[in-house]
C-alpha positions as CSV (number, residue, x, y, z in Angstrom):
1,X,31.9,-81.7,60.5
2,X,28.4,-80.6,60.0
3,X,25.7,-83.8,60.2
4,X,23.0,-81.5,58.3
5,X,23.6,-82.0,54.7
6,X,20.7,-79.9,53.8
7,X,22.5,-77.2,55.1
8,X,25.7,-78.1,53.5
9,X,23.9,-77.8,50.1
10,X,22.5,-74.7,51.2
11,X,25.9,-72.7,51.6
12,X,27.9,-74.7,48.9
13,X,25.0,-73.3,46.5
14,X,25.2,-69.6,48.0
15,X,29.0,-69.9,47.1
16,X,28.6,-71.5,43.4
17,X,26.0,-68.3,43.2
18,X,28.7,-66.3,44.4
19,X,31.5,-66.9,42.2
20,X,29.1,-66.8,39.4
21,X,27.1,-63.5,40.3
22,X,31.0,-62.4,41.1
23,X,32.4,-63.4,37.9
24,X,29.2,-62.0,35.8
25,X,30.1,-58.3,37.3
26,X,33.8,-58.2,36.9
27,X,32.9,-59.1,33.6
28,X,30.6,-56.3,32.3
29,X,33.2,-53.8,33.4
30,X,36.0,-55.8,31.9
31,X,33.4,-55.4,28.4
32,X,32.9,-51.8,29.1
33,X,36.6,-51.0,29.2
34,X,37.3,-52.8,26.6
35,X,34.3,-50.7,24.7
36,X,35.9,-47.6,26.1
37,X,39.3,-48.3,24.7
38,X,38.6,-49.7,21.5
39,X,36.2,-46.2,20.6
40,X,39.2,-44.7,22.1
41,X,42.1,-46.0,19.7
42,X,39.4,-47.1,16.4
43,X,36.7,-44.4,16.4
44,X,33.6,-45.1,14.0
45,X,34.5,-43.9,10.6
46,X,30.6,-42.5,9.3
47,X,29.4,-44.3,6.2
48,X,27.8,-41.7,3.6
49,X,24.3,-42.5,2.1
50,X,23.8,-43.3,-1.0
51,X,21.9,-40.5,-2.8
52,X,19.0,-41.9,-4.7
53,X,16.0,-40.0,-6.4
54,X,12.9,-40.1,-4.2
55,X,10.5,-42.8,-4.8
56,X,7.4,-42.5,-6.5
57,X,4.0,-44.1,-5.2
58,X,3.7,-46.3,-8.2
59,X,7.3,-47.6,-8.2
60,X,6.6,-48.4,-4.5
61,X,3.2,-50.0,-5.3
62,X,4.8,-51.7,-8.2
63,X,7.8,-53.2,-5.8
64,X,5.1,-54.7,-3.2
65,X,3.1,-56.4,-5.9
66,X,5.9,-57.6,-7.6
67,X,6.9,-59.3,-3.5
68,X,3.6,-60.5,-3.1
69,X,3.4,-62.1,-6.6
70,X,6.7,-64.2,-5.5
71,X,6.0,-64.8,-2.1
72,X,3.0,-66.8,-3.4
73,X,4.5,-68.6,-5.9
74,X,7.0,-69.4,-3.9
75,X,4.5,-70.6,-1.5
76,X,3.1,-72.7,-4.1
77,X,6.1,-74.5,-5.1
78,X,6.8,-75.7,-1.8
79,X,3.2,-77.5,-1.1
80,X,4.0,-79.3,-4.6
């Protein structure tokens, strides 16, 4: 039986970090396989964009007026 107990904290926290640090690693690969198998079996289906007409300078100007005009009011109604 060891009489140093500073010691005996030292190597019962080198094995809690051990089992952790152990545990962390198997899990990343257990993650990647998973990954792996799942892009395997249920492959990303691509999502088509939405055509729209190309936006004009004054609809855009327009569209960030029209935010700041709300954010402020809205701004406004919460001070009362």
């Amino acid at each position: 039986m060891e009489i140093n107990l500073v010691t005996e904290a030292f190597k019962f926290m080198l094995l809690g970090m051990g089992v952790v640090f152990s545990f962390l690693v198997i899990m990343i690969f257990v993650l990647k396989a998973q990954a792996a198998l799942l892009t395997k079996y249920f492959p990303e289906k691509k999502i088509e964009a939405i055509k729209r007409p190309p936006a004009t300078a004054s609809s855009n100007e327009a569209a960030k007026v029209a935010a700041i005009v709300a954010a402020v009011q809205h701004h406004k109604n919460l001070k009362g």
